[in-house]
N, C-alpha and C positions, 0 to 999 in steps of 0.2 A: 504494500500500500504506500502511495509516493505520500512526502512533507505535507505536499497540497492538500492530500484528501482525507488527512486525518489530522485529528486537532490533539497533538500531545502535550498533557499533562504533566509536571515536574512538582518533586516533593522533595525535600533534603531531609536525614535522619543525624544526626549529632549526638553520639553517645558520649555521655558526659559524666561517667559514673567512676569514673578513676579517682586513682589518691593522690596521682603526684606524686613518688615518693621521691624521684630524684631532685625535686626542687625541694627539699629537705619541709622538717615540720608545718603544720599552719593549716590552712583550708585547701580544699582538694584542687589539683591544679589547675581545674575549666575553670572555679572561683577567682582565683588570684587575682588581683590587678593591676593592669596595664594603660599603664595613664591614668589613673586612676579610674577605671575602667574593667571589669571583670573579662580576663579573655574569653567566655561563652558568650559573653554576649557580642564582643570582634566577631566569632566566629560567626554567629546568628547574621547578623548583621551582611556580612560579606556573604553567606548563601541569598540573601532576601536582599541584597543588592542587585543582583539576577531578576532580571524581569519575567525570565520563563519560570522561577521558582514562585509556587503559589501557596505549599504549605509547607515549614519548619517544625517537625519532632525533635523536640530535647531527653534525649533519656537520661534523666538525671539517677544521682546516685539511689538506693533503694528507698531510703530515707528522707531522702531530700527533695521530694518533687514540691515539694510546699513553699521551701525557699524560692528555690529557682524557678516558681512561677510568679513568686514576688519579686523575684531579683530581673524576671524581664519586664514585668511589670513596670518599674521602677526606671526606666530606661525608653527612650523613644527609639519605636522600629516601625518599619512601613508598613502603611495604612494597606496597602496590597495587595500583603502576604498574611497568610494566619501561622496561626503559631499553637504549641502545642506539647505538652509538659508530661509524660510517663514517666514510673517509677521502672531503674534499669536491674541489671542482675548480675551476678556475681564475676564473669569473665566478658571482655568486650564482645566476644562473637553472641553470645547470650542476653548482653542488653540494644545492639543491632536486630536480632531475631522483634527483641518484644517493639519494638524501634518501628518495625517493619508491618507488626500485628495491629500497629493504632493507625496503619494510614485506614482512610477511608476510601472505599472501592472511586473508582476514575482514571487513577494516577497510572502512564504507563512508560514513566523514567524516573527513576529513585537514585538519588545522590546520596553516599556515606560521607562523614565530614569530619577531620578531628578536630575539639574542642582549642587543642592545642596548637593548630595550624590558623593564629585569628587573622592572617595577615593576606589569606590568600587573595588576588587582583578577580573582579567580577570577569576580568577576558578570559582569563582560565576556567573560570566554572562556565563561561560560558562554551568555551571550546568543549568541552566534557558533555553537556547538555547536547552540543550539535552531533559531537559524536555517534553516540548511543542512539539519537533521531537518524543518522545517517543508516542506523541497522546492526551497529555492534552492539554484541547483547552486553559489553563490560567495556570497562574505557578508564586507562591512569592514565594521570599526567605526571611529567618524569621529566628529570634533567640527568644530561650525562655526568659521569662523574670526573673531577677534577684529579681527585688523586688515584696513585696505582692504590691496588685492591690486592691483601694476600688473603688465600684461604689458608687455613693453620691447623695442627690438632691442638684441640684444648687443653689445657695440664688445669686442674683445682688443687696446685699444691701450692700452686705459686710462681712453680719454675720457668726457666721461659717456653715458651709456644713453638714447637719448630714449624716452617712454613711446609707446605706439603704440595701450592700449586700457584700460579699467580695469572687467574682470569684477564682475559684480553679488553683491556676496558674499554673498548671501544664498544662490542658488542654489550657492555652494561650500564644500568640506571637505575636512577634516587629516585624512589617512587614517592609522588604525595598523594594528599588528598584535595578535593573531592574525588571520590569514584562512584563513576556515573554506570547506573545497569539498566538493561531491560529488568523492569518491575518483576514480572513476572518468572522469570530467569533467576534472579537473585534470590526471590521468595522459593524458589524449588532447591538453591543453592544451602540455604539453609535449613532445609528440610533432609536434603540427604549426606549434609558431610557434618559428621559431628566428630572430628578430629580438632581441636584449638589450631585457629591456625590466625596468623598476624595481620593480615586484610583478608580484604574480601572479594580482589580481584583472584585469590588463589582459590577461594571455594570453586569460583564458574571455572579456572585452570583444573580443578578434580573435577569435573562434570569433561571435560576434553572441550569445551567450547572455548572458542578464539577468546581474548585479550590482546587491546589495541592500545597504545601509545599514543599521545598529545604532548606537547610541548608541555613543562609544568614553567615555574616562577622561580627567582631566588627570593624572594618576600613571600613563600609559601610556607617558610619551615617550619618545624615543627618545635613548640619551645617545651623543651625537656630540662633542661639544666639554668641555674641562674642569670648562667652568661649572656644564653637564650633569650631572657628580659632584655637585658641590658641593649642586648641588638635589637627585639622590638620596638624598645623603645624611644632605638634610634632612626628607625624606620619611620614610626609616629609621626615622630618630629620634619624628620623629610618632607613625608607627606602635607604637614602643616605647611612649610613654610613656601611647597612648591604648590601645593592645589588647597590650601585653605581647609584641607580633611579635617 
């Protein structure tokens, strides 16, 4: 069925039920703030920047849906987009699943998004939305990598790592997010691979269906570690003083 003669729907899911542990003690790390600014709600914001995105699922931590629907509350987001607050579950693939369970029937391209990516540019979740319309049932966006890459065997003693191969980087990529699915596709993905696995373009990769590649961002990253802030919210700033953001 061409672009033309169907009218696709987009939804983004944001699981937000992590602890952050590497950004050491404090509130879980989609809470923290940036700019004085919680990065879940960067994150919200930069999906429902997306004009094709018409609903935002936050799956908050198990506990905390109550917050975090005061904490968007509390916050101006577009008039738009709706928005949309479940309680998540124990492992990220598990609160993606419940993520998945609250959209309401319509939707037939579903964006994953990490809480912790708040920085990503609406041209890239745009390019991911066109994708997945173009026909691929999954879609990351990805930058090449800058440095070599060794693969190593692990030692837990301590000692050092000896290397064992060293991948041709040319053929490899830093994968972000959003990742955009066929709705439908995704929902079967979690239906039948119940191994933990670290996204969720690797579910539809265990089903043997294609995953395609898009450009991603260097202001997509992921903020894991302190220093992490510190670059965001150098980025912020950027933004301020070049577009007013």
């Amino acid at each position: 069925m061409s672009d033309e003669s169907r009218s696709f729907r987009t939804a983004a899911v944001i699981p937000a039920a992590g602890r952050g542990v590497r950004l050491g003690p404090g509130a879980p790390k989609a809470l923290r703030a940036l700019n004085g600014t919680p990065m879940l709600v960067h994150a919200v914001r930069a999906m429902a920047a997306s004009r094709s995105v018409a609903l935002v699922v936050v799956v908050a931590p198990p506990d905390g849906a109550t917050e975090v629907k005061n904490l968007l509350a509390e916050h101006a987001l577009p008039d738009r987009t709706d928005f949309l607050v479940v309680p998540g579950g124990e492992s990220r693939q598990e609160s993606v699943k419940l993520g998945l369970d609250a959209l309401p029937p319509g939707f037939d391209v579903v964006l994953v998004h990490d809480a912790a990516r708040p920085l990503v540019p609406v041209d890239t979740v745009d390019a991911v939305i066109e994708a997945v319309r173009d026909g691929a049932p999954a879609v990351v966006p990805a930058l090449p990598l800058a440095d070599t890459v060794k693969q190593v065997e692990p030692r837990t003693d301590g000692s050092p790592e000896p290397v064992v191969a060293t991948p041709e980087r040319s053929r490899l990529r830093s994968v972000q997010t959003p990742q955009g699915f066929d709705h439908a596709t995704l929902v079967r993905a979690h239906e039948s691979v119940t191994e933990n696995v670290t996204d969720d373009a690797s579910m539809i990769e265990q089903l043997g269906l294609p995953v395609v590649v898009v450009p991603g961002h260097e202001e997509a990253f992921k903020v894991t570690r302190p220093l992490d802030l510190v670059l965001a919210e150098a980025v912020l700033a950027r933004r301020r003083a070049n577009d007013g953001f």
